[in-house]
N, C-alpha and C positions, 0 to 999 in steps of 0.2 A: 657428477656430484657424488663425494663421499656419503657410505652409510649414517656417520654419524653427521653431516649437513643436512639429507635424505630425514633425519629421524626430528629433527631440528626444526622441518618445515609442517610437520604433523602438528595439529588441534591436538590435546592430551584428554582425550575423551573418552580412550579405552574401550572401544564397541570392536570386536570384533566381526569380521565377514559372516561367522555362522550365524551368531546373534545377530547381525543385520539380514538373513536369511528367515530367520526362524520369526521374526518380526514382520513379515511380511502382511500379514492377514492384518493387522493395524490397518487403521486410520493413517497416522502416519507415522514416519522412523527416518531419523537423522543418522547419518553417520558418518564415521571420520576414515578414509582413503589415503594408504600412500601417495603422497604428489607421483603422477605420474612423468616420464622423462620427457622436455617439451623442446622441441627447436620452431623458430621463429623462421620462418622461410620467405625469401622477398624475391618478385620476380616478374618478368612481364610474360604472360599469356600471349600476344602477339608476337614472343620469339618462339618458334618450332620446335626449335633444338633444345632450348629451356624446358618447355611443357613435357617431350618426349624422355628427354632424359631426367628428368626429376617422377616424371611418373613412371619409369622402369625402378629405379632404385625403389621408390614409394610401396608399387605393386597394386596404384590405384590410380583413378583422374585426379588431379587437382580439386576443386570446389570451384564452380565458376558463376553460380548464382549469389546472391548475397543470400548470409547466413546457413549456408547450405551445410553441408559434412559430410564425407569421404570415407570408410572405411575399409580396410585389409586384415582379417588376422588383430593382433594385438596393436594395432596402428590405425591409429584416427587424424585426420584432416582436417580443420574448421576452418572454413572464411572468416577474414578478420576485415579482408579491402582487397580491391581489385588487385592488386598484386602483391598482395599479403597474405599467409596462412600461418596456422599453427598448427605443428605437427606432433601430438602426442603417440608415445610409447609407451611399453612398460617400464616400470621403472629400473633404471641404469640401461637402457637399451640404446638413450640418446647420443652416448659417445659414438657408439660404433657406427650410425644413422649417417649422425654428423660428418663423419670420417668419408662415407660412401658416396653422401651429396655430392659432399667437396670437391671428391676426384673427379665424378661423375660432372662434375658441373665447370670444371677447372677453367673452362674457355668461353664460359659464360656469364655477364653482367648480372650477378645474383649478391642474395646476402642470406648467409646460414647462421645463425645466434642460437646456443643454448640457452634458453629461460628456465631451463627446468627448477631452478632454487627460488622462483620468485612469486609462486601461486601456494595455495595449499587447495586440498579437496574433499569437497563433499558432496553429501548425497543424501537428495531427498525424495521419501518415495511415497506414495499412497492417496488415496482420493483428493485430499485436501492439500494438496500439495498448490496449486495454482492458486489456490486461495491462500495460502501463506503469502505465496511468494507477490503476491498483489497489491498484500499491504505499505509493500516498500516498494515495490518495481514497476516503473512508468509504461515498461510492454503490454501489450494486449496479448495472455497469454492464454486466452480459448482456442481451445482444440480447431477449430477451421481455420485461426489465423498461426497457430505456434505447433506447428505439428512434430513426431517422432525424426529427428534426422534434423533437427532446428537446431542453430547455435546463434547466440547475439551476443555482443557489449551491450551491458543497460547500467546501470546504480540499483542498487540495492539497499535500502536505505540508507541511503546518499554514500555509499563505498562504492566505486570499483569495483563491476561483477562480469565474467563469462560465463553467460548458461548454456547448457549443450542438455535437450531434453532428447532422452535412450528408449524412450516407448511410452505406451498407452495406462502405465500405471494409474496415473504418470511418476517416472522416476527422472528428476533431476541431478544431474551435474554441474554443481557449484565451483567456481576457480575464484576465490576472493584472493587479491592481494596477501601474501604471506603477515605481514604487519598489523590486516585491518583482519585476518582469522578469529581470533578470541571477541572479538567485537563481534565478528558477523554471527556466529556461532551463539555468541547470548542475546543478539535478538532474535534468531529463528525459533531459539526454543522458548523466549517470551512470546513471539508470534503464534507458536504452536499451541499454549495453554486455552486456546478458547474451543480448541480439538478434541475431544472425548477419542481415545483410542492409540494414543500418542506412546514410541517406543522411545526414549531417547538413549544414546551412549553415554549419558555422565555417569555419573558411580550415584 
């Protein structure tokens, strides 16, 4: 994906990484992420040669529990379905990924898809975070059942959401549909207002 597609899939909400650093000690704080680079990897676990060579290229296991996640380096893994993952990068990292499955994979019944233009990303981080995300999302997301290293498909009020929670802030990882962004974005931070402590990236 070109930079200016790359810049096209960004929320325009202007929070930079420091300033979402320096926000930290909040309650809570939204912020807007470049979409990271994503490939769509489809494949069956019961081929050897499948599992072995896509996790050499990878430089990790696959995900074989549901909702589970994988990481390496700048490379994350999410369970999407038993022979389904989603593989993110950094961003523009996905062509060359892509390129290495392929070869890597040449002789094997798979499917490699770049998605990386079709999500956008955010981040939400701070005590109250699980309580935001509660008011719209049908999971049960207490700490004993949604733990650091979790990823699900759920709705978010009623959009299309991947969450992938990163630790014990708790800080979340949002992938809303690129389309349903501006949307999702102004009800988090109407959800947010009953929060005393609250950082947000708008201007």
């Amino acid at each position: 994906m070109s930079e200016l597609d790359r810049a096209a899939c960004t929320v325009p909400l202007g929070l930079s990484a420091k300033a979402f650093a320096e926000a930290a000690g909040t309650r809570l704080a939204l912020a807007e992420l470049v979409p990271p680079g994503a490939l769509n990897l489809r494949g069956d676990l019961a081929d050897h040669g499948f599992v072995s060579k896509a996790c050499a290229v990878l430089g990790c296991e696959l995900p074989r529990a549901p909702n589970s996640v994988q990481s390496a380096g700048e490379l994350t893994v999410l369970w999407l379905g038993p022979d389904e993952w989603l593989v993110l990068t950094a961003p523009g990292g996905e062509i060359s990924l892509a390129e290495r499955l392929e070869e890597a994979l040449l002789e094997t019944h798979v499917a490699v898809t770049d998605v990386s233009g079709n999500r956008a990303h955010l981040r939400l981080k701070g005590a109250a975070a699980r309580e935001v995300l509660a008011k719209g999302c049908p999971l049960d997301l207490h700490p004993r059942m949604f733990k650091p290293g979790s990823c699900a498909q759920t709705v978010l009020a009623r959009t299309s959401m991947l969450l992938h929670l990163l630790d014990d802030a708790p800080t979340f990882d949002l992938f809303p549909r690129r389309s349903f962004a501006p949307y999702v974005v102004a009800w988090l931070v109407d959800a947010m207002r009953d929060h005393e402590g609250v950082f947000l990236n708008a201007a």
